[in-house]
N, C-alpha and C positions, 0 to 999 in steps of 0.2 A: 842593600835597600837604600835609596837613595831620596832623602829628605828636602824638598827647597821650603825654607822660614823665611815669608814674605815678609815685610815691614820691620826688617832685624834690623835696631840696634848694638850696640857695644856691649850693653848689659843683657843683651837676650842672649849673645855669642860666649859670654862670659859662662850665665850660668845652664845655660842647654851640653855645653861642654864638659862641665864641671860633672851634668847628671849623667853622662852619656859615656860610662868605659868602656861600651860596648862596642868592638869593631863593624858590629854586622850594622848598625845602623850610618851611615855617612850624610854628614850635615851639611848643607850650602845656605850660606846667610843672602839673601836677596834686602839691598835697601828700601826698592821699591814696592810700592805697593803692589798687590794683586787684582787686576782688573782686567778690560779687554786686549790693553794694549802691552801687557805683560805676559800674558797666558800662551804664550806663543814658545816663550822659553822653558814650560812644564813639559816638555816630551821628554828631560832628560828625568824626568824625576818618578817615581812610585807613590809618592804622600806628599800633599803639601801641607803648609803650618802656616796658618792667619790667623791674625788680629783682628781687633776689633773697626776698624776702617778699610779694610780688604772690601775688594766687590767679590761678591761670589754669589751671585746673581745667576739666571737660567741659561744665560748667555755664554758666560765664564764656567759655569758647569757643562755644558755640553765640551766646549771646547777641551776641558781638561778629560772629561769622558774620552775622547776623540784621542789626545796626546796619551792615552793609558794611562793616567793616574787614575790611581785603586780608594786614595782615604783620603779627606778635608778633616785634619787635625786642629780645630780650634784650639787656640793656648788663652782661652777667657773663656767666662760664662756663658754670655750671651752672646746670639745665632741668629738675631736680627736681619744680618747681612747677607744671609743664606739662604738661597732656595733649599730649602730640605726635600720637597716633594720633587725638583725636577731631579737632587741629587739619589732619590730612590729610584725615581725612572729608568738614570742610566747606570744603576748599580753600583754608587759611589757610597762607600762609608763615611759616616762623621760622626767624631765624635770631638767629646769639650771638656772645660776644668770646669764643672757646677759648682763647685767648692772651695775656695782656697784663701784662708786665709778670713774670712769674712768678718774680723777683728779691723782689719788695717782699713777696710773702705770705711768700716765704721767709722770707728778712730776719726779719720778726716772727715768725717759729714760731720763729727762732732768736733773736729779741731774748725771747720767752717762757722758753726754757730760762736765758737767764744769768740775768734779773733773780729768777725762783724759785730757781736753784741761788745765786748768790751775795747772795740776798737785798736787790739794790739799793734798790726800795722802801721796805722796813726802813729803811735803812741812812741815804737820803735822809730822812725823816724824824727820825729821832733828832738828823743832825747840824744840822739846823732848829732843832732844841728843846736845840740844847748839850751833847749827849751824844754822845762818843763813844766809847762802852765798846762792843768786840767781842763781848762776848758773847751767847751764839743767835747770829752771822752766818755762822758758819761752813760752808763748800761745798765740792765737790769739782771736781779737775780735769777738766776734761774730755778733755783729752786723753790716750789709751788705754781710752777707756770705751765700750761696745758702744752701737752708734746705729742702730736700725731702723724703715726708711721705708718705711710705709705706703704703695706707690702712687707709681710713680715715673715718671709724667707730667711735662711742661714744671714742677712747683712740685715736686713730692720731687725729680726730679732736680738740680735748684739746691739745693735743700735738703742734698742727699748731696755735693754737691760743699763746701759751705759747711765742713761738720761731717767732709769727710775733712780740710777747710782747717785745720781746728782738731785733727787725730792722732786723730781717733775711729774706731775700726774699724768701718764702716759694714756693714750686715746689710740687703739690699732683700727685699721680697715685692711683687711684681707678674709677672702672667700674662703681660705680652711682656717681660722681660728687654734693656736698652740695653746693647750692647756699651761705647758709651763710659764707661759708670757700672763697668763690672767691669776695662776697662782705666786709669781712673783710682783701681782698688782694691779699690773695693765689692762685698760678696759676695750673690748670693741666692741665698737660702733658701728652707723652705715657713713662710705662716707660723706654725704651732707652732713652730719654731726662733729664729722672731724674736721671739717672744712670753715662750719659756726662757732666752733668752740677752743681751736686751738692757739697760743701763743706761737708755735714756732711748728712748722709743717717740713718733714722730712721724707723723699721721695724714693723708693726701694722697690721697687717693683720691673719686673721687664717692659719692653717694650713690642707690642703685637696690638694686630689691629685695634684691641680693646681700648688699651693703653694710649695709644698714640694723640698726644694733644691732648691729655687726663687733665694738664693747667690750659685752659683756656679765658674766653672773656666771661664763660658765666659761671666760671670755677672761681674764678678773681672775685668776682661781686660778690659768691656768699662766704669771703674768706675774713676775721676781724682785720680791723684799720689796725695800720702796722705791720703787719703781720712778720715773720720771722720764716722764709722759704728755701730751702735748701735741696740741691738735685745733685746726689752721686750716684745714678741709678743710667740712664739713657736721655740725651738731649732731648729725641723724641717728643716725650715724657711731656713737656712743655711750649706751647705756642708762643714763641718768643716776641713777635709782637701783642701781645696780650701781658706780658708781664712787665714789658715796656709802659706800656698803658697804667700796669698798677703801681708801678715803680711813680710815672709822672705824678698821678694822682693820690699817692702814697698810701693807698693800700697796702703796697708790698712795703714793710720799713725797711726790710732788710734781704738779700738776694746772694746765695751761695751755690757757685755753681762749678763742678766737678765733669762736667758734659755740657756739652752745646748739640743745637741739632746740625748744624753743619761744620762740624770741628773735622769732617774727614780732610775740608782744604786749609787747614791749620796747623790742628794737634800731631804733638809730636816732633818738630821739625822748628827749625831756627828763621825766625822771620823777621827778626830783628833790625836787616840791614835794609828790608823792605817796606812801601806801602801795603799796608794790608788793604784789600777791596774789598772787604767785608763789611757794609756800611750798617749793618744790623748790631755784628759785636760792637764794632766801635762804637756804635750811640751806648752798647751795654756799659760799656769801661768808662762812659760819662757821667756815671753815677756813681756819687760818693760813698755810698750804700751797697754794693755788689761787690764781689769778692770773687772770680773768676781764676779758677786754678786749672792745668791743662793735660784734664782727665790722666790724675798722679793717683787716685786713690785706693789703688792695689799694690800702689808701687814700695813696698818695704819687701826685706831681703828674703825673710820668709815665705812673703806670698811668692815672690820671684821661684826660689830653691823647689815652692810646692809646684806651681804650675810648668816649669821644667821638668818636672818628675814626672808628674799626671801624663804632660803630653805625650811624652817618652813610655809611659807604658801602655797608653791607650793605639801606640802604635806596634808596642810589640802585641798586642793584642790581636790586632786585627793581621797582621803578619803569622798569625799563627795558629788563626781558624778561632778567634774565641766569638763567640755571636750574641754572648746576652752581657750586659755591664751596663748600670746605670749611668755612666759618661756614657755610651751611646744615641746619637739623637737620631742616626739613620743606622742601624745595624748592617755587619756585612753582607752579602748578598746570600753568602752558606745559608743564613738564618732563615731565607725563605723558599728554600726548596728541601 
């Protein structure tokens, strides 16, 4: 069975290997992305394996339908990317990692908020260059400060516990409500309430039409002045000129972002030697107050070793006639006849 892992790095080759002593499965690392202009070299392959800036789109679906590929193995959560409904048309499995690790993305939305509230960066810097004068470093406590989490899935729910860890009165908005989050403290609300009342707004949620542009300009207005905004969830998530907006006018005080909505011509990849033509981030990276990391926040060894493992059996899986598993987002085709 012959595997192509689109948008392979060093470290996906490292550890898909590592999980993988299996003869019967055989790995091809592809750098490039998977889109329409790559799809062309899936005839040799039985499964492909994408990331999260892969197109896999109806277009790219049929095509791979067409080339004989049988499964679209996500190695991430979210399936944004993915026609699922054209991938059920032409009898293509997918499935995904729901899971993994949802400590580490936390972690970073919460290592996002201290380094912009107590300005570490800064901070690191100056004492490099022999300065140590406090002033601009100044931040506030976090504890006693209203904290509301977007989306309280396996990643905000860690998230909410993190930040009740630290005395924050935590404020959730999500449609199924976890008992464990309100007996460990945390209150939901709708969210306009989390939107009036929080110090620092953290965003955890997928992205689907609902979702899509959830920060806009009249999400901005009813948010407090300052405010404390933080997205490891989907760029989407966020109308980036609208945040621009609150940023100028400082509503937003403070901007942590873990995704962009258009990081597919970015993230990931060394752009260093180049101009970047992205005239939207770069007004972003002209704020003193933003904090832009290039969507890392899965990225510890663990979450890596899980979502290597996950993909890897959700492949033997499907190789082997299994038809019900909650990593399935499109079940194999057995399942419906």
């Amino acid at each position: 069975m012959k595997v192509g892992i689109f948008s392979a790095k060093a470290y996906d080759e490292a550890v898909f290997n590592s999980a993988n002593p299996s003869s019967e499965i055989e790995l091809h690392y592809i750098p490039a992305h998977l889109d329409c202009d790559t799809v062309a070299i899936c005839s040799q392959f039985d499964v492909v394996c994408v990331f999260v800036n892969d197109d896999v789109s109806a277009a790219v679906v049929d095509a791979l339908a067409n080339h004989g590929v049988k499964h679209i193995a996500l190695r991430c959560a979210g399936y944004n990317n993915v026609d699922l409904e054209q991938a059920k048309a032409r009898g293509l499995a997918v499935s995904h990692v729901p899971a993994y690790s949802p400590e580490a993305v936390a972690e970073h939305a919460v290592a996002l908020m201290l380094t912009l509230n107590r300005k570490m960066n800064k901070a690191y810097n100056r004492v490099r260059e022999g300065n140590f004068d406090l002033t601009g470093l100044t931040g506030f406590t976090m504890a006693g400060k209203t904290a509301g989490v977007v989306g309280t899935g396996n990643i905000g729910h860690a998230t909410a516990h993190i930040l009740l860890g630290f005395g924050c009165k935590v404020v959730c908005f999500d449609p199924y409500p976890k008992q464990e989050l309100i007996d460990a403290g945390a209150q939901y609300v709708t969210f306009d309430h989390l939107l009036e009342q929080s110090d620092i707004i953290t965003l955890h949620c997928p992205l689907n039409e609902q979702s899509y542009h959830l920060i806009n300009d009249q999400t901005v207005a009813r948010m407090r002045d300052g405010v404390m905004l933080i997205n490891t969830s989907r760029g989407g998530l966020i109308d980036t000129h609208a945040v621009i907006n609150g940023l100028k006018s400082r509503k937003i005080g403070y901007l942590g972002l873990d995704v962009y909505e258009m990081e597919s011509e970015l993230f990931f990849r060394d752009h260093s030697f180049e101009i970047i033509q992205d005239d939207v981030f770069e007004r972003l990276l002209t704020f003193h107050n933003v904090m832009i990391t290039g969507h890392q926040g899965f990225f510890t060894q663990e979450a890596l070793d899980q979502i290597a493992s996950t993909t890897l059996n959700n492949i033997h899986k499907v190789a082997g006639g299994e038809t019900e598993s909650p990593t399935f987002l499109v079940a194999p085709p057995e399942s419906h006849t």
